[in-house]
TIGUMI-327215 format. One record per residue (C-alpha): residue in three letters; z, y, x. Coordinates in steps of 0.02 Angstrom, whole numbers, padded with zeros to 5 digits, always signed. Each point is the difference from the previous one (the first is absolute). Example, Ala and Ser with C-alpha at 12.3 -4.5 7.8 and 13.67 -1.06 7.14 Angstrom:
<nodes>
ALA+00390-00225+00615SER-00033+00172+00069
</nodes>
This chain:
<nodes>
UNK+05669+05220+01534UNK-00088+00047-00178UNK-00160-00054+00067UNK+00061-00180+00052UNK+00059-00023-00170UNK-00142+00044-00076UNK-00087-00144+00090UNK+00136-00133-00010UNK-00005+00028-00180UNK-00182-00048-00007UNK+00032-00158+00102UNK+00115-00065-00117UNK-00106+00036-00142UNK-00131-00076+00072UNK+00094-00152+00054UNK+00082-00017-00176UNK-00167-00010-00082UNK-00089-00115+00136UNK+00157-00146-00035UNK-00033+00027-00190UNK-00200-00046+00049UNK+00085-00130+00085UNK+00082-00062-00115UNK-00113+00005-00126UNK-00116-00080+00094UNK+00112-00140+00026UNK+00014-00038-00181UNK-00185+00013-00038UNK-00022-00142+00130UNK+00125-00100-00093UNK-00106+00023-00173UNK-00162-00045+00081UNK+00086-00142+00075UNK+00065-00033-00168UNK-00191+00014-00080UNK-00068-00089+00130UNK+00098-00159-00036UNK-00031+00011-00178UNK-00178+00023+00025UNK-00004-00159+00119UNK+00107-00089-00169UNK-00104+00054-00126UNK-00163-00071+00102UNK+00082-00154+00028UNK+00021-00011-00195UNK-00168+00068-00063UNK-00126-00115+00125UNK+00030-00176-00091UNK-00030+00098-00173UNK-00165+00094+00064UNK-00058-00175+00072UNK+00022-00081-00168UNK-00104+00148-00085UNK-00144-00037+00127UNK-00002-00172-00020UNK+00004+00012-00209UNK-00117+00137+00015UNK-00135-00117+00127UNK+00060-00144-00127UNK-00055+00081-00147UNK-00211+00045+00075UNK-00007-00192+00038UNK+00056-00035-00185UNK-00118+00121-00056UNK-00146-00054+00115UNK+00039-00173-00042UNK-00016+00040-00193UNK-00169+00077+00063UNK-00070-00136+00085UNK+00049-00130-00116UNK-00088+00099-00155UNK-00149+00027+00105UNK-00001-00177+00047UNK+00029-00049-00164UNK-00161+00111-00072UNK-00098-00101+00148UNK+00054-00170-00033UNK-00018+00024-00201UNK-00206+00064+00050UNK-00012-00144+00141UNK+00070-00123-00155UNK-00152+00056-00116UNK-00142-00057+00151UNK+00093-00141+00064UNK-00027-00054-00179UNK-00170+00034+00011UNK-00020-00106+00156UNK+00073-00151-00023UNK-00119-00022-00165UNK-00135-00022+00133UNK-00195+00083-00007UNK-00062-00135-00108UNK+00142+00062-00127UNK-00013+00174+00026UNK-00161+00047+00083UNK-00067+00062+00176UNK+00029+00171-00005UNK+00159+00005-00099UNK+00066-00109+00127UNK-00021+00092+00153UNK+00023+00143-00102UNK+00172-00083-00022UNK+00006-00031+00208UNK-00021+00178+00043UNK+00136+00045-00105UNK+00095-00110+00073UNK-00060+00081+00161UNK+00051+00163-00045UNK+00170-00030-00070UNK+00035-00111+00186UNK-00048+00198+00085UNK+00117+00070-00107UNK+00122-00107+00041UNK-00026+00002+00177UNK+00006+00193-00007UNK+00157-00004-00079UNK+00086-00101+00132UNK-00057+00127+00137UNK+00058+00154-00099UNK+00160-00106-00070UNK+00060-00118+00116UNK+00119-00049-00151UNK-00141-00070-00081UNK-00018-00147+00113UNK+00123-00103-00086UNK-00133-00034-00123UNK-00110-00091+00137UNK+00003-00152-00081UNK-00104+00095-00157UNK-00147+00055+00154UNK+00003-00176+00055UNK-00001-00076-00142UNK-00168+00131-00064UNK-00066-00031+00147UNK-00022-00189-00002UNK-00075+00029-00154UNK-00125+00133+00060UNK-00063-00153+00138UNK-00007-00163-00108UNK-00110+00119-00139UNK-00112+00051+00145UNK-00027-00184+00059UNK-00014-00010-00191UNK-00150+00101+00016UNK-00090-00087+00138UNK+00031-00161-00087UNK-00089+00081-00145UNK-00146+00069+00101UNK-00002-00162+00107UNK-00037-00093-00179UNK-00135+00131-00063UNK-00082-00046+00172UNK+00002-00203-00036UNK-00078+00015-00161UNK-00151-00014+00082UNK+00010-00178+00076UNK-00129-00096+00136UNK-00150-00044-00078UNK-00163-00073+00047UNK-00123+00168+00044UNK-00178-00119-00008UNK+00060-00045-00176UNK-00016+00187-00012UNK-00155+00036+00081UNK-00087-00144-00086UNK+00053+00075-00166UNK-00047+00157+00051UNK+00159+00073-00042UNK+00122+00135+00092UNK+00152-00073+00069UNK+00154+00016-00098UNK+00093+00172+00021UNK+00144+00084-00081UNK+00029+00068-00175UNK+00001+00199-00008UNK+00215-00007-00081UNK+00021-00125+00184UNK-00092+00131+00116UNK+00107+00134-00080UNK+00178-00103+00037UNK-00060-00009+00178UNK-00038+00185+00007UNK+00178+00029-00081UNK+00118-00107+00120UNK-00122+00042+00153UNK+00049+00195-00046UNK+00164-00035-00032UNK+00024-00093+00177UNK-00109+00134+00082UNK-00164-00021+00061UNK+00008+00008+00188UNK-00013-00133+00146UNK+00183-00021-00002UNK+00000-00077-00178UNK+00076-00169-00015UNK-00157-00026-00142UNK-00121+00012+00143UNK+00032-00178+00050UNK+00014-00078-00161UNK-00152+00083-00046UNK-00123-00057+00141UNK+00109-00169+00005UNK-00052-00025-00163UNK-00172+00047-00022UNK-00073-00061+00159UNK+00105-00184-00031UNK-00098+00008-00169UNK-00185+00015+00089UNK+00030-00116+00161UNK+00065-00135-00129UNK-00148+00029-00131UNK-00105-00001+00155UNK+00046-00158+00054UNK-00074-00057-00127UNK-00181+00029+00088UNK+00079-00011+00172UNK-00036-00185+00033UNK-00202+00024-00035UNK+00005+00164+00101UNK+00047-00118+00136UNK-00129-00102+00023UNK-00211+00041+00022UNK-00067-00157-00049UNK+00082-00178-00065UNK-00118-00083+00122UNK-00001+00088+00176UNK-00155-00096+00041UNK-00109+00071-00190UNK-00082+00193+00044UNK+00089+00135-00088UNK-00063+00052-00170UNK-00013+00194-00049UNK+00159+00040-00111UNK+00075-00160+00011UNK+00174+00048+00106UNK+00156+00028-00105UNK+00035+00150+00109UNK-00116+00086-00091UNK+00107-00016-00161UNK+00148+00037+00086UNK-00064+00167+00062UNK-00067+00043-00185UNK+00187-00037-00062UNK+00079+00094+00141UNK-00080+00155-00033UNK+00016-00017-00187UNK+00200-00024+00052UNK-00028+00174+00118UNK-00086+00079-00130UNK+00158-00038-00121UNK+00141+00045+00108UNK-00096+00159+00022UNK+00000+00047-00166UNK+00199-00079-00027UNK+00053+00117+00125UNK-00098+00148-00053UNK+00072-00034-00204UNK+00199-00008+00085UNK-00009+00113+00136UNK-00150+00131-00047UNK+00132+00143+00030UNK+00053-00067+00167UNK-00154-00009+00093UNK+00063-00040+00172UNK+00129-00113-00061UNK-00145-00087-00087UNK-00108-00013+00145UNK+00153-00100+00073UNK+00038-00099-00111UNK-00189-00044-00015UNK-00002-00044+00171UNK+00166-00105-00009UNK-00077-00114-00119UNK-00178-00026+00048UNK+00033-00021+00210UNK+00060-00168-00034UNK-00131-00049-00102UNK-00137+00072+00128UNK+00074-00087+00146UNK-00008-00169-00093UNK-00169+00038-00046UNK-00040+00055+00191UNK+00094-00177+00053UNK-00129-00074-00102UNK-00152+00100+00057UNK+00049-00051+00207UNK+00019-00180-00069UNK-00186-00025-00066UNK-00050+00102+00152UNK+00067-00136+00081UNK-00085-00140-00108UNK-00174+00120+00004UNK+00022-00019+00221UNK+00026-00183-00017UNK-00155-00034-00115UNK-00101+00133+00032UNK-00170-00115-00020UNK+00057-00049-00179UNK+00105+00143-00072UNK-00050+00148+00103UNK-00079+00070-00120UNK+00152+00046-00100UNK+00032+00146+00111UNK-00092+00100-00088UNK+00094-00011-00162UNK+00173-00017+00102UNK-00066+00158+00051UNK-00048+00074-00151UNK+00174-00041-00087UNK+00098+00086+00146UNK-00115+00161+00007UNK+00023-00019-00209UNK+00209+00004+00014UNK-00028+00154+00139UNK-00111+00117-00113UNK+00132-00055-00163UNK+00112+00060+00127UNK-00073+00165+00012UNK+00099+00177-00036UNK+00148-00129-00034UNK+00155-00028+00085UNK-00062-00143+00159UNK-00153+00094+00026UNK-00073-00087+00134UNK+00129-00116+00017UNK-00026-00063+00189UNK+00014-00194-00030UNK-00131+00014-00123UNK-00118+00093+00114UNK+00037-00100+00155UNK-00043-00160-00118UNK-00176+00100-00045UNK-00035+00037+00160UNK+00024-00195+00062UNK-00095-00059-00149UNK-00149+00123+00053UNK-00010-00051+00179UNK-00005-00166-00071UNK-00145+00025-00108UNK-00090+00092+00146UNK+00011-00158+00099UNK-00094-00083-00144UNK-00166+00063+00046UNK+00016-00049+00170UNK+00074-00177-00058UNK-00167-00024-00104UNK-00093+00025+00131UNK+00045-00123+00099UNK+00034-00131-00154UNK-00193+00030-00019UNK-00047-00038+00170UNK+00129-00159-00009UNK-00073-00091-00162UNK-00178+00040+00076UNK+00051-00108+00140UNK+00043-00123-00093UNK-00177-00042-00053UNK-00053-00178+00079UNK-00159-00033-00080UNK-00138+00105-00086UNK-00015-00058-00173UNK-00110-00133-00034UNK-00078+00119-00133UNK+00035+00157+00123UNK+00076+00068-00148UNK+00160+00081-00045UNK+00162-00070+00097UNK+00178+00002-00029UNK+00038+00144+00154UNK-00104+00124-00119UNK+00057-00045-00152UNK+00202+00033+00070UNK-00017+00128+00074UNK-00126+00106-00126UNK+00168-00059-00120UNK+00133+00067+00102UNK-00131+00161+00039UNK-00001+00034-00196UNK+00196-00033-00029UNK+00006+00146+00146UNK-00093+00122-00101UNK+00087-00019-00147UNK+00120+00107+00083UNK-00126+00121+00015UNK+00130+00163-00018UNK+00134-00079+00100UNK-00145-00024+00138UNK-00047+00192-00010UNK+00176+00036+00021UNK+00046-00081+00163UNK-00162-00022+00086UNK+00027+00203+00034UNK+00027+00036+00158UNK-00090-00165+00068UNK-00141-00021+00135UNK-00150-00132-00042UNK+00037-00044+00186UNK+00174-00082-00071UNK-00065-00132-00110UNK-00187-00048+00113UNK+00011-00183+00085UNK+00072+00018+00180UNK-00213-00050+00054UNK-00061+00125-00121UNK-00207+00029+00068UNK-00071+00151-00078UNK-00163-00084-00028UNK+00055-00140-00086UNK+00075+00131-00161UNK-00064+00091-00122UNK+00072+00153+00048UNK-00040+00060+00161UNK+00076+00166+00008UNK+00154+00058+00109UNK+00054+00162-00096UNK+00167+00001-00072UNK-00005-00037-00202UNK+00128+00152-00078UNK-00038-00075-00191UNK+00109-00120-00050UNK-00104-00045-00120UNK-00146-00034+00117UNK+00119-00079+00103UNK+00044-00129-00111UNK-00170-00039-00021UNK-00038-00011+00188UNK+00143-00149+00010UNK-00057-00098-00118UNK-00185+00015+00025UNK+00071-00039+00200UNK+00082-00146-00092UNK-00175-00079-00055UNK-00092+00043+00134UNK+00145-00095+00104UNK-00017-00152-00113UNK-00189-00009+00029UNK-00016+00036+00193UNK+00138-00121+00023UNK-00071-00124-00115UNK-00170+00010+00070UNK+00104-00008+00193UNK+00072-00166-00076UNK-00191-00059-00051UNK-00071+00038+00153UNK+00137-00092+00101UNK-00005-00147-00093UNK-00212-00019+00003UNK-00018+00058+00161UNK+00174-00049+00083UNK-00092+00035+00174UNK-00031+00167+00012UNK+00094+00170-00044UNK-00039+00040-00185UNK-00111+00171-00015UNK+00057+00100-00127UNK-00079+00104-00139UNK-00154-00009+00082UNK-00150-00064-00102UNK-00119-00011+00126UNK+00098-00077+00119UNK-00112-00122+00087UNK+00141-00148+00070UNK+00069+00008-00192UNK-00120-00163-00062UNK+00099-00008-00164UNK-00012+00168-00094UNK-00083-00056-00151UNK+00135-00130-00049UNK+00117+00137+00062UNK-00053+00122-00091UNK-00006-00091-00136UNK+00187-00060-00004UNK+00044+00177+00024UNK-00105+00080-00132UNK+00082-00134-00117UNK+00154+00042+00039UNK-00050+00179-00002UNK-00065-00025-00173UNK+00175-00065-00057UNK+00104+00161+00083UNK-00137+00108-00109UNK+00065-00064-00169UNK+00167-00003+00048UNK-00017+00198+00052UNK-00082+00023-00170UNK+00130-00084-00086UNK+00140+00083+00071UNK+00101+00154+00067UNK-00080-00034+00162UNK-00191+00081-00083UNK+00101+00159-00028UNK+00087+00007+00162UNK-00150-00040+00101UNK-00099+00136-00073UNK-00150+00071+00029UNK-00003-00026+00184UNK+00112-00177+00010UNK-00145-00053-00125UNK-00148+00044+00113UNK+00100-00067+00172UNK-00003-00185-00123UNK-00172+00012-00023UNK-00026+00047+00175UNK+00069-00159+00038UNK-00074-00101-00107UNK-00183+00080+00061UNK+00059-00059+00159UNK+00006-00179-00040UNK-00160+00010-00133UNK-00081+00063+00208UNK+00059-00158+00043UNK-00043-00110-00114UNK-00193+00072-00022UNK+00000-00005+00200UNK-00110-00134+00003UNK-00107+00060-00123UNK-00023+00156+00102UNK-00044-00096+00135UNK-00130-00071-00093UNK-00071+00155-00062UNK-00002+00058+00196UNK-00137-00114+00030UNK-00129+00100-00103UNK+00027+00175+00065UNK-00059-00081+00164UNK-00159+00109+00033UNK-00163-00060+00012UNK-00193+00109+00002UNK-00106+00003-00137UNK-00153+00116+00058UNK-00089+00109-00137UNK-00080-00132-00072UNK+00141-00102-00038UNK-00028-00153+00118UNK+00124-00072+00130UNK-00052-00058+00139UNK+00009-00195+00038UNK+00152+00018+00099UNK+00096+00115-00142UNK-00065-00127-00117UNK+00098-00157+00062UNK+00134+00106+00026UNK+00030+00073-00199UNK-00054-00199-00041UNK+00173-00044+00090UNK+00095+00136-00076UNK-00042-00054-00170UNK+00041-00177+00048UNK+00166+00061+00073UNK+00042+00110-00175UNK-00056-00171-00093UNK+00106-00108+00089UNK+00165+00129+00021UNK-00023+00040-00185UNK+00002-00169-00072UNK+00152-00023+00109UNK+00083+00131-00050UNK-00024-00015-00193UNK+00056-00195+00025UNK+00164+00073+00086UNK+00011+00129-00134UNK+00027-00133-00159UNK+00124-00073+00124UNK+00120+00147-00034UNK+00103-00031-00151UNK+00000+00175-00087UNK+00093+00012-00162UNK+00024+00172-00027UNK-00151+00098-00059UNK+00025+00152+00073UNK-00004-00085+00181UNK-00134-00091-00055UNK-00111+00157-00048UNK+00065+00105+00150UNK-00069-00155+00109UNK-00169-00013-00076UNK-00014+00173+00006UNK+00027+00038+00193UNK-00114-00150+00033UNK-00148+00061-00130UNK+00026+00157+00093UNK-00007-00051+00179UNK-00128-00126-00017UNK-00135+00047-00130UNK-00046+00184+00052UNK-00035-00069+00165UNK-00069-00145-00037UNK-00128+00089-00127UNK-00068+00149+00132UNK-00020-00192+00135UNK-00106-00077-00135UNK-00096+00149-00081UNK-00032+00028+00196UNK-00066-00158+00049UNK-00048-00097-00147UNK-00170+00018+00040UNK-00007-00060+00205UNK-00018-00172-00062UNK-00166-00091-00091UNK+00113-00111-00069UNK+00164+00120-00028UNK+00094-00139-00102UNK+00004-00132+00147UNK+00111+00119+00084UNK+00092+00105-00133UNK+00088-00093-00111UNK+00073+00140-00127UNK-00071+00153-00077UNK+00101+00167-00020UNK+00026-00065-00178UNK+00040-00193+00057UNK+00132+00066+00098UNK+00083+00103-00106UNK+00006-00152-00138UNK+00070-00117+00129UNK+00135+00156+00040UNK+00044+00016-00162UNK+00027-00182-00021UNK+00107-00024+00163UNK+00168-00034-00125UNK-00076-00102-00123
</nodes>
């Protein structure tokens, strides 16, 4: 009974205290609850006030950021005031380099802005300001090129022959100009991508193509009268190429003062100007081409300069931006097969005006054929150097007549000639010797129109004519001597074009003295003397008739002689000479020989040694 009081007891307690947990617990419910709804009030009450702080607090940076940007701004403006100042003066006001000293400011103060506006968005309310400094920045740029456009134009078109008659440079620019183009150029930066590129090479190569219009209208013609020969540095291309390269030779230099720190930017610009000045002058070149393949009889001649002033521009061209410019050296190469067709053209112009001849002079003296074409031969060699420089290369077989006989030349070798120099000579000693054989073709046709003409042959036998022959030929020979002597041609010609001419001419003296020789022949008959110096009966009659024969063919001969009109002196001499020559030697070792067959020796031999001679040396009296 004790013990379950014991235990009861506890239970109570136990249950007493776990109603006062209870209970308490109950009433700290109620204060949370309480705390909990005065939490949720006071929240309620404190947002709208926190909000407010936030908002002043965001408020008050943008006031002070403002305040910030507008005092930097201000700074900015107040500096951008000073060099907007500065620009609207202008350059002539101010200067050059103040003024773009005044743009890049200007320049710098635009970064600063823009700068701003990416690190302080606020800043672009003040876009207005950048515009505004902006605009300025571009019309004081076009400012500039205006300027540098001006400095280029102070230098107007002019007439260049004015120039080279004077013997004076061509206008160029004052050292305080060259430095204002240097400035802006730098300022603008020197690259392809410069807007001064184009005004530049606008500019300057306007300036020569209208100062060389000036020349271009004689440049465009060869001669006034297509029909007159062309005269040796008569064209007005020939001025035209001296001013061009006088205008080359100055933009070289212009673009080496502006631009000597910017070499590849000066080799461009260099080229920008002067490529529309060389393809004018290459329009030109094509155009007397043209003119040169219409008239080539009259004005083909002027190759060799056309040539000349092309190879000229090329080597001025040389280690210089358009090295080898490839219009120009197509245009050289034309010209030079041109001038190669020259020799051949001669040629046959020879053989043409030889055919021509209708008539042998009355006088068989000089004729109109020789006297052309020896002219047109000595206007050829006055391009002596221009002949050495494209007949390189050639073959003799190139310029000989199409019925070229070996025999008929004087030149009768077949190995290749590797001198141009001996070359040369070759064609135009092939040039006379063509003028002769075709002459003496022309002779023989028109005396012996029956049978084929037998060339360079002074013994031919069905040639009846070869003393008059000769004798026009020498003539004319004699007049193509003093126009060799008298000329380029002598030097050309040379040692060996010298002794080919007289070659020739011995040819014809052969023909004229032919019947002379044959009159000589008659006393180297032989006929016995026996030791004692008598000839037989027979013998006898026989030297009687030879001396008759050498009477009557002398006194023939000398009659024909004072027919021959012979003016010049030399021909004269060379003439008595070959005859004295032929005739008297012979005709001395006949008499001293026979003098004494006859008992009466002057019945039958009408001159002495001495006789003779006197009536020989008498023949052109």
């Amino acid at each position: 009974m004790d013990e379950y009081d014991v235990d009861g007891a506890d239970i109570l307690v136990l249950r007493e205290k776990l109603n006062r947990v209870s209970r308490l617990s109950l009433n700290i419910n109620k204060s949370l609850k309480k705390i909990g709804k005065a939490t949720i009030q006071s929240s309620e009450l404190f947002t709208p006030i926190i909000q407010s702080n936030t908002a002043l607090g965001v408020l008050q940076r943008n006031i002070e950021g403002s305040l910030d940007a507008v005092s930097s701004i201000k700074d900015l403006a107040n500096d951008a005031s000073k060099h907007e100042l500065v620009l609207t003066q202008g350059i002539e006001a101010v200067g050059l380099k103040p003024y773009i000293k005044a743009i890049r400011k200007l320049q710098g103060i635009q970064e600063s802005m823009d700068y701003q506006n990416q690190v302080s968005p606020e800043s672009s309310e003040f876009q207005g300001i950048r515009t505004h400094l902006s605009q300025i920045v571009q019309s004081s740029e076009e400012a500039l090129r205006t300027h540098f456009t001006i400095i280029l134009r102070k230098i107007e078109p002019f007439d260049p022959q004015i120039n080279l008659n004077k013997k004076v440079p061509f206008p160029y620019y004052e050292d305080s100009d060259l430095s204002q183009l240097t400035d802006i150029i730098n300022f603008f930066g020197g690259s392809s991508s410069s807007p001064l590129v184009a005004i530049l090479a606008n500019n300057r190569s306007q300036l020569i193509l209208t100062s060389l219009a000036f020349l271009e209208p004689f440049a465009k013609q060869i001669t006034t009268n297509e029909n007159v020969p062309y005269r040796k540095g008569s064209s007005g291309f020939l001025n035209y190429t001296e001013a061009l390269l006088g205008f080359i030779a100055n933009e070289y230099m212009f673009t080496e003062d502006i631009l000597a720190k910017k070499p590849s930017f000066r080799d461009q610009v260099f080229a920008n100007i002067v490529t529309p000045v060389l393809n004018n002058y290459v329009k030109l070149v094509k155009l007397n081409i043209s003119l040169i393949k219409k008239n080539v009889l009259n004005v083909g001649l002027f190759t060799f300069e056309l040539s000349d002033c092309v190879g000229n521009a090329l080597k001025f061209l040389r280690n210089k931006p358009l090295e080898n410019y490839t219009p120009l050296v197509s245009s050289l190469d034309e010209s030079t097969s041109i001038l190669q067709s020259l020799f051949r053209d001669l040629i046959v112009y020879i053989e043409s005006k030889a055919s021509q001849l209708s008539q042998l002079p009355s006088d068989n003296g000089v004729i109109e054929s020789t006297i052309d074409v020896m002219s047109r031969l000595r206007k050829f060699s006055e391009y002596k150097q221009g002949c050495l420089n494209c007949i390189v290369g050639m073959r003799r077989e190139e310029w000989l007549p199409k019925d070229y006989n070996e025999k008929e030349y004087t030149l009768q070798e077949r190995k290749q000639i590797n001198s141009n120099t001996a070359l040369l000579s070759c064609f135009f000693s092939d040039c006379i010797d063509c003028l002769i054989v075709s002459l003496e073709r022309r002779a023989q046709r028109i005396l012996m129109p029956n049978q084929e003409p037998d060339i360079a042959n002074p013994t031919s036998p069905r040639n009846t004519f070869k003393q008059r022959i000769g004798f026009f030929l020498i003539t004319n020979i004699t007049l193509i001597e003093q126009i060799v002597s008298r000329s380029e041609l002598n030097s050309i010609l040379g040692e060996r074009g010298n002794a080919r001419l007289e070659k020739l001419k011995k040819r014809y003296v052969n023909y004229f003295v032919s019947d002379w020789r044959a009159l000589t022949s008659n006393l180297l008959d032989a006929v016995f003397v026996d030791s004692s110096g008598k000839v037989s009966a027979k013998d006898k009659d026989q030297i009687k008739e030879k001396f008759k024969k050498f009477n009557d063919g002398f006194e023939e001969l000398a009659s024909n002689f004072k027919h021959f009109r012979i003016s010049d002196p030399a021909m004269k001499k060379l003439l008595k000479s070959e005859i004295n020559s032929l005739v008297l030697p012979l005709y001395e070792r006949f008499h001293g020989r026979y003098k004494d067959s006859f008992k009466n020796p002057r019945k039958h031999i009408k001159y002495t040694p001495n006789e003779l001679s006197t009536v020989l040396n008498s023949l052109d009296r």
